[in-house]
KEPA-92535 format. One line per 8 residues: for each residue y, x, z of N, C-alpha, C, O, CB. Coordinates in Angstrom, 2 decimals. Glycine has a CB too. Layout:
N
Y:X:Z:Y:X:Z:Y:X:Z:Y:X:Z:Y:X:Z; ...
//
This chain:
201
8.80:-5.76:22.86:8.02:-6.03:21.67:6.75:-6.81:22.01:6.14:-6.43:23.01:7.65:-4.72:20.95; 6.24:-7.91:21.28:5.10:-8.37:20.68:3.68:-7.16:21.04:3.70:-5.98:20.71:5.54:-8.55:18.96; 2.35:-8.00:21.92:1.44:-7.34:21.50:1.06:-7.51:20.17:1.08:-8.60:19.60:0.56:-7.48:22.22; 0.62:-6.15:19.53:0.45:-5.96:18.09:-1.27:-5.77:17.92:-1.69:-4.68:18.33:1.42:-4.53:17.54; -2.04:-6.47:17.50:-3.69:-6.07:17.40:-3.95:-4.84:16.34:-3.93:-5.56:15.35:-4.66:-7.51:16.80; -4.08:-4.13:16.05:-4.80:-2.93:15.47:-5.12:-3.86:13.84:-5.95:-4.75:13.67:-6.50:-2.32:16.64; -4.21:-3.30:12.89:-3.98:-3.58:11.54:-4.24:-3.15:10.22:-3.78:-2.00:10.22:-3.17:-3.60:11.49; -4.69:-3.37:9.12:-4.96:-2.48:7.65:-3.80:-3.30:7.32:-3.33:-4.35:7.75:-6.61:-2.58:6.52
-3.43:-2.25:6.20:-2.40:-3.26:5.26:-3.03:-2.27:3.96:-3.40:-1.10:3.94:-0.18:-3.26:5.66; -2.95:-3.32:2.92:-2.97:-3.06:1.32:-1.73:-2.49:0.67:-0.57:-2.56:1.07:-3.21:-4.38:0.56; -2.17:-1.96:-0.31:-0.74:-1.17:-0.99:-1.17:-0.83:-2.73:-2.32:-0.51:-3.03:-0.38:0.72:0.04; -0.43:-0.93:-3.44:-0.17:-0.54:-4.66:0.81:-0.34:-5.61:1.28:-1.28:-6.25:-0.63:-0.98:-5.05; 1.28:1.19:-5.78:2.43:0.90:-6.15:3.46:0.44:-7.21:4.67:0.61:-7.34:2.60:1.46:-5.91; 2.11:-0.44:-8.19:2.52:-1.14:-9.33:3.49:-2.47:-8.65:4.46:-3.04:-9.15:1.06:-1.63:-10.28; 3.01:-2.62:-7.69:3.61:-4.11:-6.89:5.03:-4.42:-5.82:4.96:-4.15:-4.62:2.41:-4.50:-5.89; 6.14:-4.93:-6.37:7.13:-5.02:-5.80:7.30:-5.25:-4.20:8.01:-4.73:-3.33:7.60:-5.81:-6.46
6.05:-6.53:-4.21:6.09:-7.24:-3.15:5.26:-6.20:-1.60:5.51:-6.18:-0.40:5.29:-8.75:-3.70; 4.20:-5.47:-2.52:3.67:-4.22:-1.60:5.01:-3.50:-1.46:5.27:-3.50:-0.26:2.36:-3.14:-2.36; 5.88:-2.95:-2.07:7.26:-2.15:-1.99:8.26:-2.43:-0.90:9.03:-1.65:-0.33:8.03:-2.38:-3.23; 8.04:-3.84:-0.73:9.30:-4.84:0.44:8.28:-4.84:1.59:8.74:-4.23:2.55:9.90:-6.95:-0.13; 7.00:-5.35:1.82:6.38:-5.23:2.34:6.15:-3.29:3.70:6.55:-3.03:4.84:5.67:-5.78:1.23; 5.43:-2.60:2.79:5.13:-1.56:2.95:6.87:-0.72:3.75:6.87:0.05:4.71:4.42:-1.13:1.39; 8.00:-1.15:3.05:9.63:-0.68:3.82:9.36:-1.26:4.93:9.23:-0.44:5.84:11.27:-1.28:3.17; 9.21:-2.40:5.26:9.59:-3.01:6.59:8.18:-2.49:7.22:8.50:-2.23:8.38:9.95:-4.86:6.62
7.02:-2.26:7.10:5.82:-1.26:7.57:6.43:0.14:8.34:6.39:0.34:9.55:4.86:-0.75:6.09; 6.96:0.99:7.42:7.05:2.06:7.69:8.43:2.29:8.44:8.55:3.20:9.25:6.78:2.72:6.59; 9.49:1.39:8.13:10.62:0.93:9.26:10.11:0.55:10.27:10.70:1.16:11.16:11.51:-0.13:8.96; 9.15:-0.27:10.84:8.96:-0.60:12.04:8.44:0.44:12.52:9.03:1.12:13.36:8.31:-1.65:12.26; 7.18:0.75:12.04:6.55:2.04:12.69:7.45:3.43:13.51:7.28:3.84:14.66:5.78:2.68:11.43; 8.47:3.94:12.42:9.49:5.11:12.64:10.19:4.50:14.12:10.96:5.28:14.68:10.80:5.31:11.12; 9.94:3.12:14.81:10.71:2.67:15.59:9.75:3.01:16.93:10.17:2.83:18.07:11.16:1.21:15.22; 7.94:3.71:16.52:7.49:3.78:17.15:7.00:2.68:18.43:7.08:3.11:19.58:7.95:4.58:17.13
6.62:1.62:18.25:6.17:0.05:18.64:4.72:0.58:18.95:3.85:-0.27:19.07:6.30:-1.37:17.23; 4.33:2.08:19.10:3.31:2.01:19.53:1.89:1.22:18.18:0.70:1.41:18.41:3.75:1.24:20.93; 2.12:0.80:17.52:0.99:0.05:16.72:-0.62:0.83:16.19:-0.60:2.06:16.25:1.82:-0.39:15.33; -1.37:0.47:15.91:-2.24:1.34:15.22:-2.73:0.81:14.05:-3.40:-0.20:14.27:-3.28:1.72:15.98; -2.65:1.15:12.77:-1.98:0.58:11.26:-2.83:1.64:10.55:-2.64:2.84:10.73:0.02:0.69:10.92; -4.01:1.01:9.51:-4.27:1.53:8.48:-3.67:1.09:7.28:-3.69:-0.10:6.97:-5.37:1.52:8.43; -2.87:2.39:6.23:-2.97:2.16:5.12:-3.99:2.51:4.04:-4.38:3.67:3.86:-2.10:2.43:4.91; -4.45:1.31:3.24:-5.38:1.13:2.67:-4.85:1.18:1.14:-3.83:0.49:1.03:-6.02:0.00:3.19
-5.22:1.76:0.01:-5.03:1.91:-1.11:-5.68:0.52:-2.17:-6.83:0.31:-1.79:-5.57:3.27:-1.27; -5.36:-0.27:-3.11:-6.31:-1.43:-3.68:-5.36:-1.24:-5.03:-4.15:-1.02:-5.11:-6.38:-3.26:-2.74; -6.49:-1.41:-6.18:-5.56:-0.76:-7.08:-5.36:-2.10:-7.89:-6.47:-2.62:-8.01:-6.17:0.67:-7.96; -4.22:-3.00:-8.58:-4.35:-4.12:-9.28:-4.81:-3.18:-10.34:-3.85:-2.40:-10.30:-3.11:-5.16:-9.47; -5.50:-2.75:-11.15:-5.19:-2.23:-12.57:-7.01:-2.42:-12.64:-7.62:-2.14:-13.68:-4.21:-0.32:-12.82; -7.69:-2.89:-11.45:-8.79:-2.90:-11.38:-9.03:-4.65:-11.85:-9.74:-5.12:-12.74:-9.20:-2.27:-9.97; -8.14:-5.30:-10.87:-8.13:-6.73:-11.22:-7.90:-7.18:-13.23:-8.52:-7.90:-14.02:-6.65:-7.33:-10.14; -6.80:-6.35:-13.31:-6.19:-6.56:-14.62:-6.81:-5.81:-15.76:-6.37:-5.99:-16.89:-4.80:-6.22:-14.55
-7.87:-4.90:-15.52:-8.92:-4.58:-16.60:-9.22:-5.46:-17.30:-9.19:-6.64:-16.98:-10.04:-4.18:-16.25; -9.78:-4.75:-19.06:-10.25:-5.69:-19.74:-11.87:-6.26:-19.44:-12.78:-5.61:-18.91:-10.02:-5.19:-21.02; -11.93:-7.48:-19.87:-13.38:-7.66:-19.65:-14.52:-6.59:-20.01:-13.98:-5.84:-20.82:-13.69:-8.81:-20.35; -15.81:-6.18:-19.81:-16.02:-5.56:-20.19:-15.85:-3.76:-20.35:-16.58:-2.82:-20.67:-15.88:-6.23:-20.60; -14.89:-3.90:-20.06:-14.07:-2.35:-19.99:-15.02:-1.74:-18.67:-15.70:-2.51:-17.99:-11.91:-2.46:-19.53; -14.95:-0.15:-18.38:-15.17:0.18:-17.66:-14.63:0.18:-16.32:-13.43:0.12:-16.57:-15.34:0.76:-18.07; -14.71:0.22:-15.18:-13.59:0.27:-13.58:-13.05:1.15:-13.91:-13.50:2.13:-14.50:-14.08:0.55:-11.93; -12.00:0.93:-13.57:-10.72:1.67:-13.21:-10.83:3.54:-12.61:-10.16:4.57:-12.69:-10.07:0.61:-11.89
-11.59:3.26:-12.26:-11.77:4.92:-11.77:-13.26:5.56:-12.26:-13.74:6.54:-11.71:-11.72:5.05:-9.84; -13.89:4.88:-13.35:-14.24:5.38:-14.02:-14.60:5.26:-15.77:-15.62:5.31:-16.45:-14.80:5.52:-13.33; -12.93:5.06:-16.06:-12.75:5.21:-16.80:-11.46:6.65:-17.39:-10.38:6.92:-16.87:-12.76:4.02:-16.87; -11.97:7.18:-18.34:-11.27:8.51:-18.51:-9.81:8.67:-19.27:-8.91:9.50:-19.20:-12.24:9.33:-19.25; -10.06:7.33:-20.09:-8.33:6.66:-20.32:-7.76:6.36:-19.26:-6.63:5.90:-19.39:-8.12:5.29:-21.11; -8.15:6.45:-18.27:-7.18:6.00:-16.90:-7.14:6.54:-15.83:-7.10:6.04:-14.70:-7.36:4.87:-16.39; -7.15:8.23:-16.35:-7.42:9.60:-15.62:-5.97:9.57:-14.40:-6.08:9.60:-13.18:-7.38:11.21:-17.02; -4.49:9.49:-15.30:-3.83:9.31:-14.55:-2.97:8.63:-13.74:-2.13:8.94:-12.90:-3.70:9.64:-14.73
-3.67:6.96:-14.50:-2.76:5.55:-13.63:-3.01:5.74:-12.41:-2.24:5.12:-11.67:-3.22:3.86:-13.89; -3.93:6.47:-11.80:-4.34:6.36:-10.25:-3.84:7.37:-9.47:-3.77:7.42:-8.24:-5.81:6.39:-10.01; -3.49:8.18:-10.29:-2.90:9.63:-9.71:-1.98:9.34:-8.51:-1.97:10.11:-7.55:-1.94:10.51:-10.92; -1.22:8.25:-8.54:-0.07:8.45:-7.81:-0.81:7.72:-5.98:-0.60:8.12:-4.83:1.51:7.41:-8.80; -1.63:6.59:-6.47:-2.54:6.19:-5.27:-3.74:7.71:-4.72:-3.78:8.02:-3.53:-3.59:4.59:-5.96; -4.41:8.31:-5.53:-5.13:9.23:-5.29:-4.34:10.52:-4.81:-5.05:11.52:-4.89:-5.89:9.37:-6.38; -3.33:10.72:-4.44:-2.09:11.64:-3.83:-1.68:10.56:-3.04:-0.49:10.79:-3.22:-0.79:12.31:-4.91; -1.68:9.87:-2.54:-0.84:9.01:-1.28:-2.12:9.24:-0.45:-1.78:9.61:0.67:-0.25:7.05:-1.55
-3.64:9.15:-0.58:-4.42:9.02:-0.04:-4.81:10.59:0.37:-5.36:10.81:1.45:-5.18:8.17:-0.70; -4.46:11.78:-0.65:-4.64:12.76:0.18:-3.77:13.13:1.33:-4.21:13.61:2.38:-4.75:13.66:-0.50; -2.39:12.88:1.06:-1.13:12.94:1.97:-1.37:12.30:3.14:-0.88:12.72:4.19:0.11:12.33:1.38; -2.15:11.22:3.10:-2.64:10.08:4.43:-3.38:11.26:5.05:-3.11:11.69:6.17:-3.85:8.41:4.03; -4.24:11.71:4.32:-5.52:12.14:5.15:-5.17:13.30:5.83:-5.52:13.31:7.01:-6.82:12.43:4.31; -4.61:14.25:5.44:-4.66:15.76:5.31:-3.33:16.06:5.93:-3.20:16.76:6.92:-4.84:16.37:3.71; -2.28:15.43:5.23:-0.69:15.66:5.83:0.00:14.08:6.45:0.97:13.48:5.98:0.47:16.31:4.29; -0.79:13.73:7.54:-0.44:12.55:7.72:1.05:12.60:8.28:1.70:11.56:8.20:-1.44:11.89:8.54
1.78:14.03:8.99:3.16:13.97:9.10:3.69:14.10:8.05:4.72:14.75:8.23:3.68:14.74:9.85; 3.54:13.80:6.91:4.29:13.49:5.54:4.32:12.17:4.97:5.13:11.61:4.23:3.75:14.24:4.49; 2.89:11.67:5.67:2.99:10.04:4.50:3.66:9.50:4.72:3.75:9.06:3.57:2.10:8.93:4.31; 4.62:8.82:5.36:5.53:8.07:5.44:6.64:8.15:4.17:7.03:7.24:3.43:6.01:8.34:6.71; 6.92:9.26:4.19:7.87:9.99:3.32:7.69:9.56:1.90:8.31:8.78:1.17:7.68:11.50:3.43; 6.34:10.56:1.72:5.60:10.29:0.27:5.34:8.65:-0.37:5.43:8.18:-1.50:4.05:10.97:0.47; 5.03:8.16:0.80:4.61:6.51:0.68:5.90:5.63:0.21:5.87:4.58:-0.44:4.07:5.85:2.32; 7.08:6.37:0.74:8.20:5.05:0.60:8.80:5.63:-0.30:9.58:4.89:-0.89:9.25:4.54:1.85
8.72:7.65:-1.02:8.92:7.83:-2.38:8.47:7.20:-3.06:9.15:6.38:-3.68:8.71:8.72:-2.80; 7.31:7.30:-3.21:6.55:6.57:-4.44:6.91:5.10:-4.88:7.25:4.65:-5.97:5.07:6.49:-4.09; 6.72:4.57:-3.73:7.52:2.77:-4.12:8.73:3.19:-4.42:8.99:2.23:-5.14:7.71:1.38:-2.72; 9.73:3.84:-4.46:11.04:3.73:-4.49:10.79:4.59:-5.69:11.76:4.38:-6.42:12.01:4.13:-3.22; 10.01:5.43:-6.26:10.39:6.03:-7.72:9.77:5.41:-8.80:9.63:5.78:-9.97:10.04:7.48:-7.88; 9.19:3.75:-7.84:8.36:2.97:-8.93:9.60:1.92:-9.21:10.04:1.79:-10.35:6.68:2.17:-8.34; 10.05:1.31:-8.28:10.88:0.34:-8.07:12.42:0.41:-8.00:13.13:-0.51:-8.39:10.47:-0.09:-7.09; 12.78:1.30:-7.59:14.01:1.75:-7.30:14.69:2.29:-8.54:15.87:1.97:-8.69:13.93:2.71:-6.26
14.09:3.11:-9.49:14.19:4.34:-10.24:13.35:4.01:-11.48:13.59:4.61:-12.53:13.67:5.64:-9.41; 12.60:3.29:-11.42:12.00:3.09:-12.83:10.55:4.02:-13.44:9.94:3.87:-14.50:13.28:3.45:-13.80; 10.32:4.91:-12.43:9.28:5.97:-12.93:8.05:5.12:-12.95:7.73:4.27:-12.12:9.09:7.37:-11.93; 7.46:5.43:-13.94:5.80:4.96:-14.26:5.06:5.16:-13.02:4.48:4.37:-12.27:4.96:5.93:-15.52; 5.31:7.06:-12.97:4.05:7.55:-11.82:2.96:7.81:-12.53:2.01:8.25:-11.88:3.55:6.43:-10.66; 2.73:7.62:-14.17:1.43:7.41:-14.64:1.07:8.95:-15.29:-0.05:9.10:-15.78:1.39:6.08:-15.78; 2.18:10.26:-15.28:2.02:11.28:-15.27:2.34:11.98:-14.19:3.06:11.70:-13.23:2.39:11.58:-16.10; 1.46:13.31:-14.55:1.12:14.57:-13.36:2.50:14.67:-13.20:2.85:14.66:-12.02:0.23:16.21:-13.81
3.54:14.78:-14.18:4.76:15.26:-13.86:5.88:14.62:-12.87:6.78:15.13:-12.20:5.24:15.38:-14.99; 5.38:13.15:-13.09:6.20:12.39:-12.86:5.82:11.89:-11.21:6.68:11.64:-10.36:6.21:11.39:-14.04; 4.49:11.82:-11.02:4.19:12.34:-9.10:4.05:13.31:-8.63:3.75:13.31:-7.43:3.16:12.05:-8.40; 4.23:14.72:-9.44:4.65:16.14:-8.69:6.22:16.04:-8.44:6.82:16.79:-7.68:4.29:17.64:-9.74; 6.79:15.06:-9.13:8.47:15.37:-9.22:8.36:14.11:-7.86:9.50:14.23:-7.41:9.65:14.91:-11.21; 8.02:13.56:-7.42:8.27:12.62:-6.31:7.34:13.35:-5.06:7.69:13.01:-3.93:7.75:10.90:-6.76; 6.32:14.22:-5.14:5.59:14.68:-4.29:6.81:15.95:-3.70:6.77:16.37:-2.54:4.06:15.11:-4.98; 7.68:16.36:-4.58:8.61:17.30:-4.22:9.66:16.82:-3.20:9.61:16.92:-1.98:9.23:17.78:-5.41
10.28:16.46:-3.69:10.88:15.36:-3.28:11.42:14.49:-1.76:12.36:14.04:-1.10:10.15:14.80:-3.82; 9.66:14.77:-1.92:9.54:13.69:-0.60:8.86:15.23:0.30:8.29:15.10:1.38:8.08:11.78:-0.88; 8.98:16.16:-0.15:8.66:17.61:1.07:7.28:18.06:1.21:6.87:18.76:2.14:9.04:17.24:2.76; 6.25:17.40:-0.25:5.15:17.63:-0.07:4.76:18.51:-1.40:5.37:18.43:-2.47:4.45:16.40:0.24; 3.47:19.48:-1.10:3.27:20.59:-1.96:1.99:19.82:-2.91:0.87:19.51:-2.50:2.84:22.16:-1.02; 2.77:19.54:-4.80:1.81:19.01:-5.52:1.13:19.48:-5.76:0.43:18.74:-6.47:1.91:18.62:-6.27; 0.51:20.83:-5.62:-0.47:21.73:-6.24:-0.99:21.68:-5.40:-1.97:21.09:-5.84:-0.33:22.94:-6.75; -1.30:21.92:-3.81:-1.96:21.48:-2.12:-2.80:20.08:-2.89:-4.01:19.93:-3.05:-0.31:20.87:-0.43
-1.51:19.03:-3.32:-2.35:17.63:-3.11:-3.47:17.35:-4.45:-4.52:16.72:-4.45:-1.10:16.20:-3.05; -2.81:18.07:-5.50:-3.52:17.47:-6.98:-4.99:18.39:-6.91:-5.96:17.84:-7.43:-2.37:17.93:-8.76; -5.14:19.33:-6.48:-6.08:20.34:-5.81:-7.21:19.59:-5.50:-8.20:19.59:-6.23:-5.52:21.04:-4.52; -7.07:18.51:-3.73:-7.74:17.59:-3.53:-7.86:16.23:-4.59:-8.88:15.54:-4.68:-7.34:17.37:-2.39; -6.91:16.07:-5.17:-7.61:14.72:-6.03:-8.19:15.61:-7.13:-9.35:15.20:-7.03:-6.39:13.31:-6.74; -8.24:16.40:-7.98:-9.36:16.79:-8.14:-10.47:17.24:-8.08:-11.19:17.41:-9.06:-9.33:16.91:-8.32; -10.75:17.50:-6.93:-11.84:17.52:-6.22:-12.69:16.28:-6.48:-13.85:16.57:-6.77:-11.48:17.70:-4.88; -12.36:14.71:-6.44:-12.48:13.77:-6.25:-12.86:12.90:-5.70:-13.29:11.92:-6.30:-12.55:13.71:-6.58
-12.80:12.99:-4.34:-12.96:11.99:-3.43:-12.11:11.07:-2.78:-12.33:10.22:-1.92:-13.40:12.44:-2.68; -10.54:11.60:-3.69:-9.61:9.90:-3.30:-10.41:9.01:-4.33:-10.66:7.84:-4.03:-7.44:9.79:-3.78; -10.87:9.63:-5.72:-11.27:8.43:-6.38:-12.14:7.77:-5.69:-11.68:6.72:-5.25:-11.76:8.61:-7.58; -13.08:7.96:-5.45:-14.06:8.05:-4.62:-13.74:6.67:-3.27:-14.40:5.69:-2.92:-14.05:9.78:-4.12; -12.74:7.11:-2.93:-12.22:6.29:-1.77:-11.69:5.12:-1.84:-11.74:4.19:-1.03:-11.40:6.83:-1.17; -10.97:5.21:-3.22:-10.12:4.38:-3.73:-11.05:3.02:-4.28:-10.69:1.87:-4.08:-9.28:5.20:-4.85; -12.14:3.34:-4.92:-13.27:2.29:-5.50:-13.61:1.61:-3.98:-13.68:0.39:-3.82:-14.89:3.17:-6.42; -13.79:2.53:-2.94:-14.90:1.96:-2.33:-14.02:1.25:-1.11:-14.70:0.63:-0.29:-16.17:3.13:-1.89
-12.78:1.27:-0.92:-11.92:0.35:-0.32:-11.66:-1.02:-0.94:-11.32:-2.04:-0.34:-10.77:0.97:-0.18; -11.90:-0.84:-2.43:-11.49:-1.62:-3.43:-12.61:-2.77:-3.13:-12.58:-3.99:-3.01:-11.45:-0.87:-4.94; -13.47:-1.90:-3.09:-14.86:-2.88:-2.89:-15.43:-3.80:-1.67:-16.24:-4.72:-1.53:-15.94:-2.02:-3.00; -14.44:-2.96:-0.79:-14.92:-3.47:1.03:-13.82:-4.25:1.18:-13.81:-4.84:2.26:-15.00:-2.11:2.53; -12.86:-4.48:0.46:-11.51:-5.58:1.04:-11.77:-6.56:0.24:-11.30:-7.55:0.81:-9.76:-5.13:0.87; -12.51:-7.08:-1.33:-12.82:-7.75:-2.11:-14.38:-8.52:-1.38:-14.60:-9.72:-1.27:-12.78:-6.88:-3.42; -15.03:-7.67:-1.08:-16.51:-7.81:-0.67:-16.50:-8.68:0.95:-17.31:-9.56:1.25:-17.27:-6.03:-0.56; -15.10:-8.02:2.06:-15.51:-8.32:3.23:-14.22:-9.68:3.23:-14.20:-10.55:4.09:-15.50:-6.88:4.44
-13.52:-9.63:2.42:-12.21:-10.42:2.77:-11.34:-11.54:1.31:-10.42:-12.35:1.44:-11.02:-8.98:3.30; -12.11:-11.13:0.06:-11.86:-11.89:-0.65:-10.51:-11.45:-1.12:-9.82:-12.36:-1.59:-12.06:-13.06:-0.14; -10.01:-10.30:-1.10:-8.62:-9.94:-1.14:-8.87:-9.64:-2.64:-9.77:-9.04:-3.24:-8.00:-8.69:-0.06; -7.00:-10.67:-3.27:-7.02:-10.47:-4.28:-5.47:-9.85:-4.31:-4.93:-10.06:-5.40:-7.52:-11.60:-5.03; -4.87:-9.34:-3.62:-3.25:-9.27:-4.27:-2.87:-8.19:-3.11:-3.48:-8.04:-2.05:-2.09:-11.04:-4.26; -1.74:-7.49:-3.52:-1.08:-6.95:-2.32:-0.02:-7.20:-1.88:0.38:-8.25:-2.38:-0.95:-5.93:-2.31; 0.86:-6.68:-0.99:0.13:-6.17:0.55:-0.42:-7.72:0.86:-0.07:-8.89:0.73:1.49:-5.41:2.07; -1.80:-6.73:1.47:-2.89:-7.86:2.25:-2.91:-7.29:4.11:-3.15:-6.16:4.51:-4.97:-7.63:1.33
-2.68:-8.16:4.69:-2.45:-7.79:6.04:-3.87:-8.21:6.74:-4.07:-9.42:6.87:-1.07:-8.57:6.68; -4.87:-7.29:7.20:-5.96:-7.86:7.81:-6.47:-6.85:9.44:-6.38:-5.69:9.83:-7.21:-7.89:6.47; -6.97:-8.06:9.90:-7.06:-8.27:11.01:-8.89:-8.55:11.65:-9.42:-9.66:11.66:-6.03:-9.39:11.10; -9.44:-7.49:12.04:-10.76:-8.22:12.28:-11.32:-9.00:10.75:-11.26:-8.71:9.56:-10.44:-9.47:13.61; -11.65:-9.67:11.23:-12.29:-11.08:10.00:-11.15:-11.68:9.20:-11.28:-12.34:8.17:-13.04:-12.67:10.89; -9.99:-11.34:9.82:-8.96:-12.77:9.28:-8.06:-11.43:8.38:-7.92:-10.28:8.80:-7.70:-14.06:11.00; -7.57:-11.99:7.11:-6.81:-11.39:5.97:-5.80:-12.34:5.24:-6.26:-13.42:4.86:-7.82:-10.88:4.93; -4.54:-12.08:5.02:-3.67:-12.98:5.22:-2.90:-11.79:3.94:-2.83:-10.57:4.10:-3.07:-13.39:7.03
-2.33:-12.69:2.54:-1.99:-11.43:1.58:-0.41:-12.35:1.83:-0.35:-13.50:2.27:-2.97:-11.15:-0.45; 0.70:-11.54:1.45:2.09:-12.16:1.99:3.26:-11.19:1.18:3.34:-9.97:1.06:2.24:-12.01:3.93; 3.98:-12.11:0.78:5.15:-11.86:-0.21:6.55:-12.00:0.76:6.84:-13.16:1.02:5.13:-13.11:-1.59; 7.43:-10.97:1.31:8.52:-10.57:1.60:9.19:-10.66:0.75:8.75:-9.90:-0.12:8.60:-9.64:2.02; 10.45:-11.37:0.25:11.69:-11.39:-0.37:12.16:-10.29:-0.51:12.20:-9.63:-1.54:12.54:-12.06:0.15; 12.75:-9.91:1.04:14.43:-9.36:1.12:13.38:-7.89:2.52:12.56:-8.04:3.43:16.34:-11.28:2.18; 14.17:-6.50:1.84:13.86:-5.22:2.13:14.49:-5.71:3.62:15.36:-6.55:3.87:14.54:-3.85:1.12; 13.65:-4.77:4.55:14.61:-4.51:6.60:15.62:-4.18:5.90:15.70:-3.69:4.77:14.11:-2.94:8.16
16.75:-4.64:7.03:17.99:-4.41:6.98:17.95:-3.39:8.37:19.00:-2.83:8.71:18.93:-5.85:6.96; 17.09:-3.24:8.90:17.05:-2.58:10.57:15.69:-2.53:11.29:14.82:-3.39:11.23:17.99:-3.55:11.64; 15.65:-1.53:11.89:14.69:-1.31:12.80:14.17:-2.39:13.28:13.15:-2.71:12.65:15.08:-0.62:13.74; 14.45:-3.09:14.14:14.42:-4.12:14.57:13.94:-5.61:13.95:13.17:-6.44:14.44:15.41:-4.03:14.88; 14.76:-5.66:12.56:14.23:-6.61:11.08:12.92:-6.30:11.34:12.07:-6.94:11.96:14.76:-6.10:9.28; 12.86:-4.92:10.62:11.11:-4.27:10.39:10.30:-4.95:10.98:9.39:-5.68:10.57:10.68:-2.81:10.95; 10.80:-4.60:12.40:9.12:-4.90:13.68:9.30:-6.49:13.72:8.31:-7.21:13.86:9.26:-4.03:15.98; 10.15:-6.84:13.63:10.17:-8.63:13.82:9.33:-9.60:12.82:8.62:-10.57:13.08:11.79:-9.20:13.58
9.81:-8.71:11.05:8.97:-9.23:10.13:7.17:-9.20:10.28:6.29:-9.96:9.88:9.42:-8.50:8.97; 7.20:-7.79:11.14:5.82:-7.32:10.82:5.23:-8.08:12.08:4.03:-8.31:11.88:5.55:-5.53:10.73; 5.63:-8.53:13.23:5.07:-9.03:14.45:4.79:-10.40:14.06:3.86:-11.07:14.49:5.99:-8.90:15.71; 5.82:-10.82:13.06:5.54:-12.37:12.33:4.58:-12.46:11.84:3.65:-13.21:12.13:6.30:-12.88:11.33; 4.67:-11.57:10.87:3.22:-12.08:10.10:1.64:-11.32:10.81:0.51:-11.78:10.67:3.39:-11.49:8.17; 1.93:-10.41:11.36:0.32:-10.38:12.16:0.15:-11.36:13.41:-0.91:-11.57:14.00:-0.02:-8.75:12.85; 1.32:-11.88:13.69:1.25:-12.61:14.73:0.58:-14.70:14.24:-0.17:-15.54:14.72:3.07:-12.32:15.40; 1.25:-14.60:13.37:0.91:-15.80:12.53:-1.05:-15.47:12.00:-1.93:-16.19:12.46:2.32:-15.81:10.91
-1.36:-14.35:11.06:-2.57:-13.94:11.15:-3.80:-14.42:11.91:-4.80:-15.00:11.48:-2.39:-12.99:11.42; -3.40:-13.96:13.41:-4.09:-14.17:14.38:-3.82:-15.10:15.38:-4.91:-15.30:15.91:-4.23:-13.24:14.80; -2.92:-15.83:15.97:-2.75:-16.84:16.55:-3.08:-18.36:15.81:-3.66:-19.20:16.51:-1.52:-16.63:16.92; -2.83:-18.58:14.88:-3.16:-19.92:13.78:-3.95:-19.56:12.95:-3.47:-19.05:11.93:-2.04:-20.53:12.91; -5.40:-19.67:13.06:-6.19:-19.38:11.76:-6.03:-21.07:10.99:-6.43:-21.33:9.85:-8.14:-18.79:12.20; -5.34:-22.06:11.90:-5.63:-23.04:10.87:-4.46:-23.40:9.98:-4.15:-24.52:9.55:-6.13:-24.26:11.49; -3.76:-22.01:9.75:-2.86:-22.14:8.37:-3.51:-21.10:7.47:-4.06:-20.04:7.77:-1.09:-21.79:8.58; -3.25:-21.77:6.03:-4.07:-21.10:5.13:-2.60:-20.93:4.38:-2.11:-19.81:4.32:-5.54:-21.93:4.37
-2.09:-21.81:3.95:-1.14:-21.23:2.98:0.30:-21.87:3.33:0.50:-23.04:3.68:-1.62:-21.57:1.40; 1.07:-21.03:3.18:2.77:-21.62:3.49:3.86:-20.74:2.59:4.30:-19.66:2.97:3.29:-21.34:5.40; 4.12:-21.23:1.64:4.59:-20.86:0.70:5.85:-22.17:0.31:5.68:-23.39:0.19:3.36:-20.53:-0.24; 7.22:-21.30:0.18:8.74:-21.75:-0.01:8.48:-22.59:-1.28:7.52:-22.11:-1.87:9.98:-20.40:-0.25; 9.09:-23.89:-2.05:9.24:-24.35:-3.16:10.12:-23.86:-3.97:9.86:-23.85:-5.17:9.37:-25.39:-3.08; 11.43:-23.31:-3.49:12.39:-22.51:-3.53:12.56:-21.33:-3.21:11.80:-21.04:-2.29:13.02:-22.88:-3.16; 13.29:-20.42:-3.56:13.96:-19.61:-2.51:15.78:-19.62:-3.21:16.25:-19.65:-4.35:13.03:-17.76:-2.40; 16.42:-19.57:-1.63:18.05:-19.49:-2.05:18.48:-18.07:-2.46:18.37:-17.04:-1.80:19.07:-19.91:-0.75
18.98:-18.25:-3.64:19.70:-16.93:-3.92:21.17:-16.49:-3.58:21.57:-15.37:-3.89:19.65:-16.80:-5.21
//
């Protein structure tokens, strides 16, 4: 394997492309490549507010759009031998399955699921310091890196946001996709954008 530099990646699980992304993440990793990988929470629903409107996490109409990011972030913290699990439920009961996620019911029924205790996790998000966490990541990847979209792959100074097609087919896929693009990241800062005119179906 590829030396790998010490990585954040972005996530949200309104976003497909975080979904294809984030599989081939957590596929490579399970392959154990040795890496050291923060996942970082960024919520679009912050971008896509109305003008005017209040942020996203503090607003009380939007007690539970975040629920499902504010439970991935306690699972990170607290039961980090679970996130993997919980992390690639959640995209898969957004994407796969059709679930909102935007009720208590509907991320206790994926927190189950995936082998984690929802009353343990909803406990800590009400407490509230995923919200808490969630703003202020929101603020340091916008503030330090200009990040507007997810998954955003960053590196030191350099942040590189990147759209995956097609889910790993293999272990191996995983770490190859993911060595590509941090490897591209940091070896060529003098590509800014490379984007298909097409893609073959």
């Amino acid at each position: 394997m590829k030396h790998v530099p010490a990585f954040e990646v972005s996530y949200d699980y309104l976003c497909p492309f975080a979904h294809i992304g984030h599989e081939h993440l957590v596929e490579a990793l399970r392959a154990e490549p040795g890496w050291d990988v923060t996942f970082t929470p960024w919520t679009l629903r912050q971008v896509h507010k109305d003008e005017g409107a209040p942020d996203v996490w503090d607003d009380p109409a939007k007690r539970d759009d975040l629920l499902a990011m504010e439970a991935s972030l306690v699972v990170r913290d607290k039961w980090p031998e679970q996130f993997f699990d919980v992390h690639l439920a959640l995209f898969r009961a957004r994407h796969d399955r059709g679930i909102r996620l935007s009720t208590r019911d509907e991320v206790a029924g994926v927190l189950v699921e995936a082998g984690a205790d929802p009353d343990a996790v909803f406990e800590l998000v009400d407490a509230g310091a995923p919200r808490k966490q969630l703003a202020a990541s929101w603020h340091r990847l916008v503030d330090d890196h200009a990040h507007f979209g997810v998954p955003t792959f960053v590196v030191g100074d350099e942040a590189v946001f990147v759209r995956l097609m097609a889910r790993p087919t293999s272990p191996s896929d995983a770490v190859g996709a993911i060595e590509s693009i941090v490897g591209a990241l940091v070896d060529d800062t003098r590509l800014n954008e490379f984007k298909r005119t097409k893609l073959a179906r």
